[in-house]
N, C-alpha and C positions, 0 to 999 in steps of 0.2 A: 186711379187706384183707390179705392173704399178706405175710409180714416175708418181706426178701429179703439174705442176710447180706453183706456188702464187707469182707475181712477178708486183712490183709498175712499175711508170712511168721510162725514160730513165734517167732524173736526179733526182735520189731520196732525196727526204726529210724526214723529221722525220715521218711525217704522214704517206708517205706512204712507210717506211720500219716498221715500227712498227705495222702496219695495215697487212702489210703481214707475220709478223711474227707470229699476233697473232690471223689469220686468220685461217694458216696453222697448229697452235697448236689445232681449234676449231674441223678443219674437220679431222682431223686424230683421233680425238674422238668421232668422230660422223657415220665417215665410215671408217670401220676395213678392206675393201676391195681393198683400194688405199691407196699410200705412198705419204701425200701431204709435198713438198718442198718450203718453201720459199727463194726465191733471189731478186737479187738486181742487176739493170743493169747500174748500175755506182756507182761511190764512195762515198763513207760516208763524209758526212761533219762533222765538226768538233763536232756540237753539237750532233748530233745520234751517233757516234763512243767514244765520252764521257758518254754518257747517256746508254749504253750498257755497255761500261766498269765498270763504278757505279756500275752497278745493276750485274755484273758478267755472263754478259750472250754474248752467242756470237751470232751476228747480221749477219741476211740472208749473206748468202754463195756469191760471185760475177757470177755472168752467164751472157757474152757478149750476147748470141745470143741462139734459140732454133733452129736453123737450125737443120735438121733432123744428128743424130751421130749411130758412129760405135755403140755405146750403144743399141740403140733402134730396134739393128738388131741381135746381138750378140746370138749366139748358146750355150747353157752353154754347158758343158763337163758332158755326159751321159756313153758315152764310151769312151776306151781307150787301147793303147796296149803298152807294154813295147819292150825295141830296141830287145830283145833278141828272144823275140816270132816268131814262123816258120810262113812264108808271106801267109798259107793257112787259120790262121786265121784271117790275116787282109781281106784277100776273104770272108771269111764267116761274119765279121761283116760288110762290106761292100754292103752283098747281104744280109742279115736278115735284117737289121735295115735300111736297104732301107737309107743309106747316102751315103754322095759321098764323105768326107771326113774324116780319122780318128786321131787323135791325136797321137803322139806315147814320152810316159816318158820312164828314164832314166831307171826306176826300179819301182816297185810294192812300193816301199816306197819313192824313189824319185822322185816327181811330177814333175819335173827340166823338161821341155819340150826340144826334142832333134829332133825333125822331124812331119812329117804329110805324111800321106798315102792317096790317092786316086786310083780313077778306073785307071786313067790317068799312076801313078807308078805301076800297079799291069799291064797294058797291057803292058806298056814298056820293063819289065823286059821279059813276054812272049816273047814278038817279038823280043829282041835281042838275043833268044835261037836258034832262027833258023837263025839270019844273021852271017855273020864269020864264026870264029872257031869255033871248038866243045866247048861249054860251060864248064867254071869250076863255081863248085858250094862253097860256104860256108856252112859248116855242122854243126852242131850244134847236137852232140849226143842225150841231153838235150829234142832237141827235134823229137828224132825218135817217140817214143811212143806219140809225140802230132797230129802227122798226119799218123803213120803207124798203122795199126791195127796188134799186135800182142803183142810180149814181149821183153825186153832187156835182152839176155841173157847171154855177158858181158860187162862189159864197161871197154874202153880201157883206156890207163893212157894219152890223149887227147881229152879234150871234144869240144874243137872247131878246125877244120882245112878245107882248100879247097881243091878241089880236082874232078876231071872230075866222071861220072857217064857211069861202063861197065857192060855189061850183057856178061855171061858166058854160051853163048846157042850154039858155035860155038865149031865144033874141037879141042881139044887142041890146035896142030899147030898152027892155025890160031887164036884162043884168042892167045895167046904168042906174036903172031909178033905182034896183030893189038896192045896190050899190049906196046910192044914195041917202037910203035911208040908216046904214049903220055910219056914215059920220059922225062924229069924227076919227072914228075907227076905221083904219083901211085894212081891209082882209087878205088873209092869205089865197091865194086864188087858184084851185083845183081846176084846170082846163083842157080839154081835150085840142082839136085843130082848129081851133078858131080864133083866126089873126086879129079881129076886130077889137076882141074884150080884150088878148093879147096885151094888144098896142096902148089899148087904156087902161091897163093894169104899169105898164112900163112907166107909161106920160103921170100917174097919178102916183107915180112911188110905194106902188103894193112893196109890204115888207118880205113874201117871199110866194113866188108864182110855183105851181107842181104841175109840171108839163105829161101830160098820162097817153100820148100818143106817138112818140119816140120812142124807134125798136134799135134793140144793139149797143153800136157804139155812133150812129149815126145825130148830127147837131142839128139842133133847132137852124128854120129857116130863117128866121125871124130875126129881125137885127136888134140885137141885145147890147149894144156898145156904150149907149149912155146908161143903162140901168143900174142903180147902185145897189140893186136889193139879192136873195138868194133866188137863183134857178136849181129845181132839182129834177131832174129826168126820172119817171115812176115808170118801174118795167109792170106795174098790172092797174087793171082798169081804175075806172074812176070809183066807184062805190066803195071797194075796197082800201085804196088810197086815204078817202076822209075818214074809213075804220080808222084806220093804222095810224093817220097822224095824230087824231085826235089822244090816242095813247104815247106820243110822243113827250106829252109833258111831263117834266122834272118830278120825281115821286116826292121833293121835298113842300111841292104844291096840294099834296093830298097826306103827309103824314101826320101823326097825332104825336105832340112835345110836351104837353099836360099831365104826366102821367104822377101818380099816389108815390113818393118815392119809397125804395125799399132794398136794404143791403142783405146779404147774404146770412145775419145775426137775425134778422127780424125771425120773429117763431110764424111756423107754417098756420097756425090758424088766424092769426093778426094779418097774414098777408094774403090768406085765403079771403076773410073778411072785405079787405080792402078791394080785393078784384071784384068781388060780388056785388059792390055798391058803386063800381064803377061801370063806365058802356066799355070798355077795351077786352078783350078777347086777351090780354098777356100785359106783363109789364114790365121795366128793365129793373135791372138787380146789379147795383153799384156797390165798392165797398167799402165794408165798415170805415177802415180807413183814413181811403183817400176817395171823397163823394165825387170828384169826376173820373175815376177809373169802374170802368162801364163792364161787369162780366158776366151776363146771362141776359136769358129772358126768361121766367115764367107764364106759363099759360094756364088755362081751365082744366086742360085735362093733365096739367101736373099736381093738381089737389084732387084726383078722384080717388086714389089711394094714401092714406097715411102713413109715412116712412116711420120705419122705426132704426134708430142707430144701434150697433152692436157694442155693447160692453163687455168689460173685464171687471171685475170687481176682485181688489186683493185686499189683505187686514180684514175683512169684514163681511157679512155673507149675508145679512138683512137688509131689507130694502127699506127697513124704516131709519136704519143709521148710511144710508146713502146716497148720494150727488139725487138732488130733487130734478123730477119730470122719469126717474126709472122705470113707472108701469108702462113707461111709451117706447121702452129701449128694449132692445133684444140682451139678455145676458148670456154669451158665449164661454166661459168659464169664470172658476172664482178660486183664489188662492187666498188660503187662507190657514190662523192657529186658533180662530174662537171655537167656539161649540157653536154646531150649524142648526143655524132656523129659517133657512133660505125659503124663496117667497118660490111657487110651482112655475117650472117651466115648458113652455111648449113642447123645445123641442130633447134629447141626451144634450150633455152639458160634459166640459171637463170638468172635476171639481178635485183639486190637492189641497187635502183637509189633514194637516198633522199636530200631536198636542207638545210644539216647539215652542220657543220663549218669544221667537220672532216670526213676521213672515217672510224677513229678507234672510230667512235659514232657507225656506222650503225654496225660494228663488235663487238662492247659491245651489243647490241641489238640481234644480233645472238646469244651471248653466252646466255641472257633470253629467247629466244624462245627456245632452244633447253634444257633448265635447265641445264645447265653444268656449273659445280662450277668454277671460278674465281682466281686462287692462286695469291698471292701477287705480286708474280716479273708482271707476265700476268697483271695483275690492273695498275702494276705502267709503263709498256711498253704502253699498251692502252693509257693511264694520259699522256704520253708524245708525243704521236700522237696530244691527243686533243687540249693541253694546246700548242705546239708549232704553228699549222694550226689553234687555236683562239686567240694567241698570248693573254694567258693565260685569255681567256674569253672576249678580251675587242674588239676584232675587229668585226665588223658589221655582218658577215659571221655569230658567235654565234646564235645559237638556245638555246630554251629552254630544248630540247633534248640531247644538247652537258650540259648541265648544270646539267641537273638530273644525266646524264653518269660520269660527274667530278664529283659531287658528291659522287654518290656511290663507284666509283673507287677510291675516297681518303680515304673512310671510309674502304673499304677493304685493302687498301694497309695503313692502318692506320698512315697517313700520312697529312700533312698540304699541299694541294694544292699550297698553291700560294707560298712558300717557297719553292715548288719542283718545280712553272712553273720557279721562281725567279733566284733559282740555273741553273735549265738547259739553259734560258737564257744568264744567263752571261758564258758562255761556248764560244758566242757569239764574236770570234773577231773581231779586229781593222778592216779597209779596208790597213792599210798600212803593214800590213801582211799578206796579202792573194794576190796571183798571178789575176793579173786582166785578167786572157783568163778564171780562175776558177772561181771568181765573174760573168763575165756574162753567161756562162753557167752552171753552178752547180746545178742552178732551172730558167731552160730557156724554156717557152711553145710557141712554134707556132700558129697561126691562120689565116686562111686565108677565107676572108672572102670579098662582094663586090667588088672582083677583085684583092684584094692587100693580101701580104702575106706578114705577121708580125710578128715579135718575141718581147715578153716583158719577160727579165729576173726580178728577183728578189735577195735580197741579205738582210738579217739583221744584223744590227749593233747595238752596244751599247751606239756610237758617230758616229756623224756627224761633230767632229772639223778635222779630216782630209780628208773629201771629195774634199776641191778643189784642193790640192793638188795631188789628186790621177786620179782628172777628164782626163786631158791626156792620160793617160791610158789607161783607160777604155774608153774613145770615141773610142783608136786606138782598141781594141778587141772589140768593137760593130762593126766597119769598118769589121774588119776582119769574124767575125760571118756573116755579113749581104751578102760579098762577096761569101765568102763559100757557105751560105744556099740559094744563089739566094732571098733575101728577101729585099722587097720595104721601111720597116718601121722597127726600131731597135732599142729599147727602155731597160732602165735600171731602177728597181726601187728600189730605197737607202733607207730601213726601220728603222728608232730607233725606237727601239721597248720598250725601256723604255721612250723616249718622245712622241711616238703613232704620230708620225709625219714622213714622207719621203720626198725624193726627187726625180725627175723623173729627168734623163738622157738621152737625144734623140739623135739620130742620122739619118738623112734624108735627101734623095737627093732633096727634093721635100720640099714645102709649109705644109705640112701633121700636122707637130708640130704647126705653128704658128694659127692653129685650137682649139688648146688644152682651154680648159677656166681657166686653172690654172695661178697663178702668177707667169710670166717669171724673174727668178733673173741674168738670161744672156744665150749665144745663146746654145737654145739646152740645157736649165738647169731649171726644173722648183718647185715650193716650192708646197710640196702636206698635207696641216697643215690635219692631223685627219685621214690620210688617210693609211690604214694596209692592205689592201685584194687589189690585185690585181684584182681576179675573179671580187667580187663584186660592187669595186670603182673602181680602173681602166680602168678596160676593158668595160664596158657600155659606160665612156667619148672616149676613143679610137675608138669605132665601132660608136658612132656618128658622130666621125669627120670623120671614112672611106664610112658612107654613104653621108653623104654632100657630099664629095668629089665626091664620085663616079656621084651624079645625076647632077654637077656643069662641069665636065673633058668635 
């Protein structure tokens, strides 16, 4: 089933991790065909990581980035061979099932992964039978009867050992000496009717005779009674016999265990990288996890095309305020209450763009059109999307539509709204507790706009008696933000949200602020009485002063 991602802006807020969370709970009941995930592309602040905790439920997963992963490429495990199996069945599943790579476990019961077989092993071991010496093979009794056609007629009291492969088609004499010269290795001995070599294969403790002149169910003439080693009765000639046994040997005598390690997390171009600088035609894919839990293989021709993952994007509809590697993802729809400047799509898109206070309004509204019932935790995660991004109904942003949605969502989660926006508020820390490089980006939106590119963070408090104490700080991490992000204008805004009153914090190389029409209480610090919403009170006085500017420069 294809994961399908539901993921807020880069600094998430309450609105929009709870928007995705209960987004993602809509459409995984709506389409039984996709596995939709909600994440989160930065960290919880203190009030959503509390308001999750409450309610006992665990908040979107963290995902830096959708850049395309070993995941989205990954071969599950169809076939398999274990180490013991003769290397003629790894040919044969190699040329049936048209792959180029095969898996090989420890045992039929232990999945324990100990190697991988490809074309690449299966030629090599050929070609090294004709460079050198004469080849010694690994035998494996075991598995006569998996590649010989005939029967075992007895099996010796060693069922593994190696040993060179001789046909008995020669003079006596002459097998004897040529015998002689592979000592102290005694050979398996491919022989048609000939009692002589027979007899001194028996007296010399050959480790396993293949008898290729016995039809049926009919028994050698030969008296076999002292010999401790394997007889096997071959129903087809001799030439074809030394084919087939020389493929008898165990695949874990020609597989390759060396492999670039790599989990299902690694990104597809790092792991693409890796196979290209190696000799293996594939390599296993363990995971993140647990590094002995073994689940795929990738090959070469799973990097000939670049996957791209399917998104959701809610709260936010720019791809510059979203989860980093988006130009490599597919975006499938966008829910959302900003003003849309979404980046061009390939292909029609859903898009629910309404100008609500929340986006967990326009997702309460899905779950009515689609009649899907509501449970309590789901009402009261929604309720805390609204009631945070309305700052409990009173800031300007509110619609009438955020108001019918808190309503109904308090009545189902049978609960007192404003005693739940109340509580989840004062969740709400000091500023002299919170790291000021966290204050000004933890909910920091970009805009660029008549030339100039700006950033206005935001920050809610429950006081304002320690802000000027805290002002140095935080001017020094707008400084730094503004360096960083190459940005002309860098602005902080200081909400109490139980006085419904802020402060604006400016930072600017330029005249930019002394535009501002708010009352200045000192440089680069301004008093914003009434004012809660960025979007809607801020950012309108902001983009006035950057077009005066721009038409005055």
């Amino acid at each position: 089933m294809k994961e399908i991602v539901i993921t807020g802006h880069r600094n998430p807020d309450m609105d929009s991790v709870c928007s995705a969370w209960a987004y993602a709970q809509l459409k995984n009941q709506i389409d039984l065909e996709h596995s939709y995930v909600a994440v989160r592309c930065g960290h919880l602040n203190n009030q959503t990581k509390e308001t999750f905790r409450d309610l006992e439920t665990e908040p979107p997963r963290l995902l830096k980035d959708v850049h395309p992963r070993v995941a989205d490429i990954l071969s599950p495990v169809s076939i398999f061979l274990k180490a013991e199996e003769p290397i003629l069945k790894a040919i044969r599943a190699l040329h049936d099932y048209t792959v180029s790579i095969v898996p090989v476990f420890k045992s039929e019961w232990d999945k324990h992964l100990v190697g991988l077989v490809s074309v690449q092993e299966v030629s090599d071991y050929l070609i090294s039978e004709q460079v050198g010496e004469r080849p010694r093979y690994t035998f494996r009794v075991s598995n006569f009867e998996k590649v010989l056609p005939g029967r075992l007629y007895r099996r010796g009291k060693v069922d593994g050992f190696r040993a060179p492969v001789m046909v008995g088609a020669m003079p006596f004499k002459v097998s004897v000496d040529r015998i002689a010269r592979l000592l102290p290795d005694t050979p398996v001995l491919v022989v048609g009717e000939r009692s002589s070599i027979i007899q001194y294969a028996i007296k010399n403790e050959f480790p396993a005779i293949i008898l290729t002149w016995i039809e049926g169910d009919a028994a050698p003439s030969i008296d076999l009674s002292g010999y401790q080693g394997t007889v096997f009765l071959s129903a087809t000639d001799t030439a074809e016999t030394v084919r087939l046994l020389r493929l008898s040997a165990p695949v874990k005598d020609i597989m390759g265990n060396d492999y670039p390690h790599l989990t299902e997390e690694t990104h597809f171009d790092d792991a693409k990288q890796m196979l290209i600088q190696s000799e293996y035609r594939g390599l296993p894919v363990f995971s993140s996890t647990d590094p002995d839990h073994f689940l795929g293989v990738v090959t070469r021709r799973c990097f000939i095309d670049r996957p791209k993952r399917q998104l959701i994007m809610v709260d936010h509809n720019e791809a510059s305020q979203s989860i980093r590697g988006i130009e490599h993802a597919e975006v499938i729809e966008i829910i959302d209450h900003h003003r849309l400047a979404p980046e061009k799509t390939r292909n029609p898109i859903y898009v629910s763009s309404k100008p609500v206070g929340s986006t967990c309004t326009i997702v309460f509204q899905h779950y009515l059109a689609f009649d899907r019932p509501i449970t309590k935790r789901c009402a009261k995660i929604l309720l805390s999307g609204i009631l945070s991004d309305t700052v409990i109904l009173k800031s300007p942003t509110t619609t009438e539509e955020d108001r019918s949605a808190v309503f109904r969502l308090a009545e189902i989660a049978e609960i007192d709204y404003r005693l739940f926006g109340e509580q989840m508020f004062s969740r709400t820390s000091v500023l002299s507790e919170k790291d000021p490089d966290h204050v000004v980006t933890s909910d920091f939106k970009v805009y660029r706009e008549y030339g100039y590119s700006i950033g206005i963070g935001q920050v809610e408090v429950v006081t304002l008696e320690d802000l000027s104490e805290n002002i140095p700080d935080l001017r020094s991490s707008l400084d730094r933000v503004a360096g960083d992000q190459r940005l002309d204008w860098v602005m902080l805004l200081v909400t109490n949200v139980l006085k419904e009153n802020s402060k604006l914090i400016s930072r600017t190389a330029s005249s930019l602020d002394e535009r501002l029409i708010y009352p200045k209480e000192g440089q680069g610090l301004f008093d914003l009485p009434g004012i809660l919403s960025r979007k809607k009170q801020l950012l309108p006085e902001v983009l006035r002063v950057l077009e005066e500017a721009s038409g005055t420069s």
